[in-house]
Structures are given as structure tokens and as C-alpha cells.
C-alpha positions in Angstrom: 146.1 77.8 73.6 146.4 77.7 77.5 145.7 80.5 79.8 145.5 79.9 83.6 142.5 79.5 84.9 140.7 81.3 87.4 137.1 81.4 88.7 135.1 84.8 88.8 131.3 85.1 89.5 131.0 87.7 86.7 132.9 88.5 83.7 132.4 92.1 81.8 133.4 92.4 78.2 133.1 95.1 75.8 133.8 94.7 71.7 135.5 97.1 69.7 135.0 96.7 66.0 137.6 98.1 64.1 137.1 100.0 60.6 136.4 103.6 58.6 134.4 101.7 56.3 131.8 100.8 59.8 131.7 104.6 60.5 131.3 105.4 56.5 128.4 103.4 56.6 130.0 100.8 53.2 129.0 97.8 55.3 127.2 97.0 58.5 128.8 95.9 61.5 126.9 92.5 62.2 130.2 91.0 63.4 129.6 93.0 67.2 126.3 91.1 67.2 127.2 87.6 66.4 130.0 88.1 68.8 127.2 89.3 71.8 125.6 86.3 71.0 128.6 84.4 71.3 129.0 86.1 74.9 125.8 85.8 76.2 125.8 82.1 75.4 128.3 81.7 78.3 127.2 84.1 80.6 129.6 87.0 79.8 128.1 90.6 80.5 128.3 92.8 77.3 127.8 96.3 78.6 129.7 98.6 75.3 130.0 97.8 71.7 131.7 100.7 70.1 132.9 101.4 66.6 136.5 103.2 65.9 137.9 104.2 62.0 141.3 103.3 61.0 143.1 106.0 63.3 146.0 104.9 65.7 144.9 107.4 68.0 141.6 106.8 68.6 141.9 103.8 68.7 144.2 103.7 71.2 141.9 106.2 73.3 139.0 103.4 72.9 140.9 100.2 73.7 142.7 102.1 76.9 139.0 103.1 78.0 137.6 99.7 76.9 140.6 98.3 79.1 139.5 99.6 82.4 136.1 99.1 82.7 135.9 95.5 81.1 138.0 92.2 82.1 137.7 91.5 78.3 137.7 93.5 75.1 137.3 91.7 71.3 139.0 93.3 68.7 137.7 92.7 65.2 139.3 94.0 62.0 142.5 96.4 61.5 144.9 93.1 61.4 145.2 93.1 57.7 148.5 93.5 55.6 147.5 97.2 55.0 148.8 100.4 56.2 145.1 101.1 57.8 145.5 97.8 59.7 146.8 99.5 62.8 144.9 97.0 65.6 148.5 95.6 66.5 150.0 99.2 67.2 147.3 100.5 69.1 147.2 97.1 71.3 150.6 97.6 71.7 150.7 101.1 72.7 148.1 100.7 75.2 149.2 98.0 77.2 152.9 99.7 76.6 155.0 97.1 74.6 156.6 97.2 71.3 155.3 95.3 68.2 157.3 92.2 66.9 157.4 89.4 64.4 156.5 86.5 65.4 159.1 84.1 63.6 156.5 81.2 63.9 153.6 83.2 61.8 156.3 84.7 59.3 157.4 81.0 58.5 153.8 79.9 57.8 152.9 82.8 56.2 155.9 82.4 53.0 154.6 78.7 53.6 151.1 79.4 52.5 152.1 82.2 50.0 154.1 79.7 48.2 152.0 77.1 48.1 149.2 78.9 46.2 152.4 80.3 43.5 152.5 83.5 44.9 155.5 85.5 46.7 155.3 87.0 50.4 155.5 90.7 50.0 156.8 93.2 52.8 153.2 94.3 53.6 152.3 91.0 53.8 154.9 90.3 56.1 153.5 92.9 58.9 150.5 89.9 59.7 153.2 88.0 61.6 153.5 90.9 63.7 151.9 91.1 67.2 152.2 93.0 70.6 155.4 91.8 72.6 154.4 88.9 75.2 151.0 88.3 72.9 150.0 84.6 72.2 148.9 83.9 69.0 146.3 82.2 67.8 146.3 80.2 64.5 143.8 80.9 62.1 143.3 78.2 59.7 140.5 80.1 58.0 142.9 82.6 57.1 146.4 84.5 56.5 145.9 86.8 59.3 146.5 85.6 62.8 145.1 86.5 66.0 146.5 87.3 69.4 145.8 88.1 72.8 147.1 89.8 75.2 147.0 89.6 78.8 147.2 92.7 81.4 146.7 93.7 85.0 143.7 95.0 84.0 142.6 92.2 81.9 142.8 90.9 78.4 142.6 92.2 75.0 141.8 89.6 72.1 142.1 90.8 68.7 140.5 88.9 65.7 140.1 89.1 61.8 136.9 91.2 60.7 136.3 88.1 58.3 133.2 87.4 59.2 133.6 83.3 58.4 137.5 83.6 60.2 136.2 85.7 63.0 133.3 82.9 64.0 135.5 80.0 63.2 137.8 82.0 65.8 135.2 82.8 68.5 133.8 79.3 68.8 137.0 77.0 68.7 139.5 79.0 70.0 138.0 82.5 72.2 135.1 80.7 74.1 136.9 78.0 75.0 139.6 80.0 76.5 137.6 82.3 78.1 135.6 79.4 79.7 139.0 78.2 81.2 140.5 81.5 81.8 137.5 82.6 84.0 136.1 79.5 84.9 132.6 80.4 83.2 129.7 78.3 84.5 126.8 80.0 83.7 124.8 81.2 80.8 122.3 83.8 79.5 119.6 82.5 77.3 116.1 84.8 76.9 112.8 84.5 75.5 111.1 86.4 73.1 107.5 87.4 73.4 106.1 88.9 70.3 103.5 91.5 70.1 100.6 93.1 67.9 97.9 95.7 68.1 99.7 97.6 71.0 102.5 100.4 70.7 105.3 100.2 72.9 103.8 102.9 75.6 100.8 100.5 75.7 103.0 97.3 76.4 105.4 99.6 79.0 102.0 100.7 81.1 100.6 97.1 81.5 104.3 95.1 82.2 106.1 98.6 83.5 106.2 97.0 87.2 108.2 94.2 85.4 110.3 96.1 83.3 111.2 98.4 87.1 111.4 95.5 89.7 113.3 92.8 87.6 116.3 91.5 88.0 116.7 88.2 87.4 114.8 87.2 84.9 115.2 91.2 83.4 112.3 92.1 81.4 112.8 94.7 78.4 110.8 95.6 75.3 112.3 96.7 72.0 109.4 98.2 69.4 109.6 97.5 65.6 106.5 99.3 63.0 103.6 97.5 64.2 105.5 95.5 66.7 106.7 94.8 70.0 109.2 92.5 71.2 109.6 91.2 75.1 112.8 90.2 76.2 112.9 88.2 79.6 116.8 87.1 80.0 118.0 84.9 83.1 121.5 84.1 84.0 121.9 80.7 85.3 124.5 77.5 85.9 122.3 76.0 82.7 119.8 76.8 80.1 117.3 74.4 81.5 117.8 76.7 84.6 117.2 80.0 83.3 114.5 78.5 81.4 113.0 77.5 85.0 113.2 81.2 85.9 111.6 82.9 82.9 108.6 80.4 83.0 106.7 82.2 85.7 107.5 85.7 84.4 106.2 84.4 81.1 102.8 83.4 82.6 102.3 86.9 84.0 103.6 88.8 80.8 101.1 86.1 79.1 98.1 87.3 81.5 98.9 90.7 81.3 98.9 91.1 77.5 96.7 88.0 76.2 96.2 87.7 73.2 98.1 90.6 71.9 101.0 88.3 71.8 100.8 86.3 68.3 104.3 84.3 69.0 107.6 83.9 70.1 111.4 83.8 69.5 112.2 83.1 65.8 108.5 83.2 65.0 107.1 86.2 63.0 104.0 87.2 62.3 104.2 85.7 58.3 105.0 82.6 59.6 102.2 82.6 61.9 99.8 83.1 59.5 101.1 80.7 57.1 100.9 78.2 60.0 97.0 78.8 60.2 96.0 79.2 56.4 97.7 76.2 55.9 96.0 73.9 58.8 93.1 75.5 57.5 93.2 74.7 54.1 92.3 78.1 53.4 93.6 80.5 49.8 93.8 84.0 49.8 94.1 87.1 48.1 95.0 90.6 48.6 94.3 94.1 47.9 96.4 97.0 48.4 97.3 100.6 47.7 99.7 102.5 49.4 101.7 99.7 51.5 102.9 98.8 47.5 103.3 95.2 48.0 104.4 95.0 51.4 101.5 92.7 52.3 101.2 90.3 49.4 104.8 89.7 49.6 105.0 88.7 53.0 101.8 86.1 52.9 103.5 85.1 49.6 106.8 84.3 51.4 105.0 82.4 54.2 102.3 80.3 52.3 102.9 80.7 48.2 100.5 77.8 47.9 97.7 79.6 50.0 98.6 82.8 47.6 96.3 83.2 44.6 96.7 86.4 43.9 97.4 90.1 44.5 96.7 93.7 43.1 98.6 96.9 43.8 96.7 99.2 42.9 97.3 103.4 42.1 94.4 104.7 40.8 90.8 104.7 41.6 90.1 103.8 37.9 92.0 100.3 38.8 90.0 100.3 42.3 86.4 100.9 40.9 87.2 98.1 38.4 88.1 95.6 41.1 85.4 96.5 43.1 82.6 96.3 40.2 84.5 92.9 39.5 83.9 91.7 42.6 79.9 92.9 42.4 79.9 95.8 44.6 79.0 98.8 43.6 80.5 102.6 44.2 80.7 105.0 45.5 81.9 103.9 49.5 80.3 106.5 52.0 83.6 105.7 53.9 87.1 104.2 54.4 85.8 101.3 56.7 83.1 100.5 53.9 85.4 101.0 50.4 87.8 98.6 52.1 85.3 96.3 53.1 84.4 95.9 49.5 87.5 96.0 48.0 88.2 92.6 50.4 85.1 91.1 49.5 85.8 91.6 45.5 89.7 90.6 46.0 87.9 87.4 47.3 85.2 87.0 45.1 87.0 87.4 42.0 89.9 85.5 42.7 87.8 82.6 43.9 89.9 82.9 46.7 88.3 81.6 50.2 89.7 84.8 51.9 90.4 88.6 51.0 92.3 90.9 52.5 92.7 94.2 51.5 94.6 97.4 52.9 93.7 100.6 51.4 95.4 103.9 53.0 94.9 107.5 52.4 97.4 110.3 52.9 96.7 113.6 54.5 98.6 116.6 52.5 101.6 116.3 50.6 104.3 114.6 53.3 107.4 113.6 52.8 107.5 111.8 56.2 109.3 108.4 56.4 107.4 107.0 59.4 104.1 107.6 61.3 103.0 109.7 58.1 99.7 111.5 58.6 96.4 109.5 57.6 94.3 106.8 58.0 95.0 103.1 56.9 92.1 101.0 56.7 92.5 97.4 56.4 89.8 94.2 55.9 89.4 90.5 55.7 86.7 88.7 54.2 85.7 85.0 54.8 82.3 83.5 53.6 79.8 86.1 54.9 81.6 87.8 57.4 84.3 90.6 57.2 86.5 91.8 59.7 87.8 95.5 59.8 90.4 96.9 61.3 91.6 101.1 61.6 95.1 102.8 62.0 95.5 106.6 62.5 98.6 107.1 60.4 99.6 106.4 56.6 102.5 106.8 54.5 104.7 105.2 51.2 107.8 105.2 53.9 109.2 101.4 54.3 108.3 101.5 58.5 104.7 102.5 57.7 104.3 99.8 55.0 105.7 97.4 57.4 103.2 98.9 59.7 100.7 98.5 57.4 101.7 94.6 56.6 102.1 93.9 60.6 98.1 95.0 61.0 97.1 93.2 57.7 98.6 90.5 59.5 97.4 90.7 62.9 93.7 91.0 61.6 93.7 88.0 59.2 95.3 86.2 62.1 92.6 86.8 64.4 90.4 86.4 62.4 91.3 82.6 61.0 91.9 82.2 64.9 88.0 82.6 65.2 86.8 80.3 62.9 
């Protein structure tokens, strides 16, 4: 595929994925995101990534929007032999052109179709078609294949929603002719900084001035249950470059929110805690209530062999039991002090070296998915000492068990950071 080349200092380009099973909700649209990946690799701004059914019209309202306010727009999906697969109509219609067979596709389509016994059908034959003037590109991965077109206003490249055709597509035939077309020279790469015991308004007031006065490096945040994530992104002629200018805003972010921040980029806070039981040589086991496993299946998934064991627990007939097992002796006067037992028996009668245990107690009957109304106490026994740790919300919801897990987490990593 050639294209002729020209050099531009920035290049915009917007996806539009393709599909009224996306806006039904049947699968997820994890194609756009691969793709922004793909983007930001070589330095391409992504500023929309929007999601149309399987409607010529609407479609054709999208791509003429996507048109004039990005040089590039990535079609995925809709170039099937189906009578929804209307991408090559709408691409047509909005750059004004006709759709035609492509006599080169149609020949090694009945090529393909006969070669695996089976006979090239009239629907089938409507994948050889593309918009008038398009090139086509082959896809080897596949019977569909894709196009682009170029404009005045810039150029639309429509590929299979496939995932494993569409990648194939992106990396060895879309990247490289984007690089030529717009002589691309720089990239985007970004660091993660990943952060615990602080909600998002807490991160925002002590990095705000950041978040406000940057511009490159950009500073963001993005919160998950029990976590923050900051984002420092640089554009630059290299990724040792942009690594160069993130390093300094990393220090500060570093100074500002200390040990808050328990890793970075593909680390997670499992893993992190894997890391140190295992340097340590140290087993544990776990206690928990209302977070229903969410704990012990995270330490098990990061250190199995540190694991010894863990009880979920829904009654406080099971909970006096563990705790008498473990020689303590009800009843607690408090939260802080049932949990602090309950982690010293999980220990103690495991034979364990460390418990952890995360009791929680609902206010009222809720039916609240997230932030639910409570208290979550959580503890960590070692040897003589226990460490305890208190959160003002509680709930069966999957973000407040993950809540749950993330301070479970957070604590026990502190804590084996101590010893």
C-alpha cells in the first residue's frame, strides 16, 4: 500500500466502531481501545471514540461529523457479507461516490471459497465491494477486505471488527501507512502511578496545580474502588524522550503523595503483595464476611504458595467458633477489637505467620451497589503485633468488595513493609 507522504506536526484521529450489538450491550467494544493504543504509540491525538448501530443513516451523520474535525477516522465492523454491514455505503455516501466491485477482491474471494469446498454466494459477493477510488487493503486474516479512502478533508480507513483481523490490520498495514502518509515522528508513551488510602478528591487537592498547569507531560487521575491511578503522558520524537520529561514530574507527584503510592503501570496491588510475602517467606490466612471472597481470592491469585487458608464466614455462630479457635474469647466491645481477634485466630489456627481479616457491617437494609452505608473494619496480625485499619462505608456490591480487597491490601502491605 502507498500513500504520498506528507509531514504534519500533529495528526487528529477519531474511531468509529461500527455495530447494534456495541449499543445493545451483547459484547464490549475493546476493539476502540486497542486501536487508541495503537494511536498513541505513534503520536496520533485521539480526541472521539464513538459508537453507531447498524443504520445507514446515522452512520453516515457520524462519519461526515468524524470527517471534519479529524485528519483520520478508523472504521471497525459493518464490512461483513450481511445486509447490516452497511460501512461501505455510508463511506461512500459521505465522501459522495458510488460503491463498486472490486474485480481484484471478487477473484480471490471465489478463490478462497473454493478452496475450502464451498461456493461464493451473492451476499458473499458484496465483500469485494468498496467506495469508488478506495484502495484496498488485503486481509490475509480474513474474507473481508479493508479500504481506505482519501478526501480533502482527510481519510477514512475502514477495517474488520475481527478482533485478531483488525490488529493484524492495524500493525502491518494502518500504522505503517499512516507513519508515511503523515510523516509521524513522535510518540505518546505515559506512566502510571498507582495509589491507595486516598479518594480521588484527596489525590486532586495535593497534585491539582499539576493536573491545571500541565501540558507537556499532562497529568490526570482516573479513580477505581479503593484506587487511584496517575496518568503523566509526554509526546516526544522517542520514548526514551518522553521518558526524560515525565521523570521530574514523577519525583514531585512521588513527594507529594509518598507512600500512598504502592506501584506502577502494569503493577497491582495483588502483585505487590505477593512480591513482599514471598521475599519474606511469610504464609497467610484470611478472614472475611461481607467482601465474600474478594480478598482471599486476590492474595490466592498472587501468592497460592503463601495462601494457607481462608474462611467466608455468614454467621456469628461460624465467627464465635473461629474466634474461640483461635483462643480469644467474646464478646468484642467493638468493630476495631472483634476484628482484631478474628485476625489473630485466622492466624493462630491456621499456623499461618500472618492474619488478615476484614469484617464489615451494614447499616439498614440497602440495596446500594457502591459506597453502601457502614463501617468495614479490617486487621493484620504478625507475631505480637496487629495492625488495624477503618473504612466508613460497607456493602455486598462488587465496587465495595473490591474496596474492601484494595484496603485489605494496602494494610497488609504496609504492614510487611514495616517489618
Amino acid at each position: 500500500m502507498s500513500s504520498s507522504s506528507r509531514t504534519t506536526s500533529e495528526v487528529n484521529a477519531e474511531i468509529v466502531a461500527i455495530g447494534s450489538e456495541l449499543l445493545l450491550g451483547q459484547i464490549v467494544d475493546s476493539n476502540s481501545a486497542w486501536i487508541a493504543q495503537r494511536l498513541a504509540s505513534v503520536g496520533v491525538n485521539l480526541f472521539y471514540k464513538t459508537v453507531v448501530g447498524d443504520n445507514e443513516g446515522r452512520m453516515v451523520s457520524i462519519l461526515g461529523k468524524a470527517l471534519d474535525r479529524a485528519d483520520v477516522v478508523i472504521t471497525t465492523g459493518g464490512i461483513g457479507p450481511t445486509q447490516d454491514d452497511l460501512t461501505r455505503e455510508a463511506v461512500a455516501a459521505v465522501i459522495g461516490r458510488e460503491v463498486v466491485t472490486h474485480p481484484e477482491s471478487l477473484v480471490e474471494l471465489k478463490e478462497r471459497f473454493q478452496k475450502r469446498g464451498f461456493i461464493l454466494t451473492k451476499n458473499n459477493e458484496r465483500q469485494a465491494q468498496i467506495p469508488e477510488g478506495a484502495t484496498v487493503i488485503k486481509n490475509p486474516n480474513g474474507t473481508a477486505p479493508a479500504f481506505l479512502v482519501e478526501d480533502d478533508r482527510g481519510v477514512i480507513i475502514s477495517v474488520p471488527g475481527v478482533p485478531f483481523e483488525m490488529k493484524w490490520l492495524i500493525d502491518n498495514e494502518i500504522i505503517p501507512y499512516l507513519r508515511d502518509r503523515y510523516g509521524l515522528s513522535q510518540v505518546i508513551h505515559y506512566k502510571l502511578l498507582k495509589v491507595t488510602d486516598l479518594g480521588e478528591s484527596s489525590v486532586d487537592h495535593l497534585i491539582g496545580h499539576l493536573i491545571a498547569e500541565s501540558s507537556n507531560p499532562t497529568v490526570g487521575v482516573l479513580a477505581h474502588p479503593g484506587q487511584v491511578d496517575v496518568r503523566i503522558a509526554a509526546r516526544a520524537g522517542s520514548e526514551a524522550e518522553a521518558q526524560e520529561l515525565i521523570a521530574p514530574v514523577e519525583i514531585e507527584v512521588r513527594e507529594l503523595l509518598g507512600d500512598n503510592i504502592f506501584g506502577e503501570d502494569d503493577e497491582t496491588i495483588e502483585s505487590v503483595v505477593g512480591s513482599l510475602l514471598e521475599q519474606r517467606e511469610l504464609t497467610i490466612s484470611t478472614y472475611e464476611d461481607l467482601s465474600a471472597g474478594a480478598v482471599a481470592d486476590a492474595i490466592q491469585g498472587a501468592a497460592d504458595v503463601r495462601f494457607v487458608e481462608g474462611a467466608i464466614v455468614n454467621s456469628n455462630t461460624t465467627l464465635e467458633r473461629i474466634v474461640r479457635a483461635g483462643g480469644e474469647t467474646p464478646p468484642f466491645k467493638n468493630g476495631q477489637a472483634k476484628v482484631e481477634a478474628l485476625a489473630r485466630a485466622s492466624r493462630k489456627a491456621s499456623g499461618a505467620d500472618v492474619g488478615l481479616a476484614v469484617h464489615a457491617v451494614e447499616e439498614g437494609d440497602q440495596r446500594t451497589e457502591n459506597l453502601g452505608r457502614g463501617d468495614t473494619h479490617i486487621a493484620v496480625s504478625i507475631a505480637a503485633e496487629v495492625r488495624y485499619h477503618h473504612n466508613a462505608s460497607a456493602g455486598r456490591g462488587r465496587p465495595d468488595r473490591r474496596r474492601a480487597s484494595v484496603n485489605a491490601m494496602s494494610l497488609l502491605r504496609r504492614t510487611l513493609l514495616d517489618l
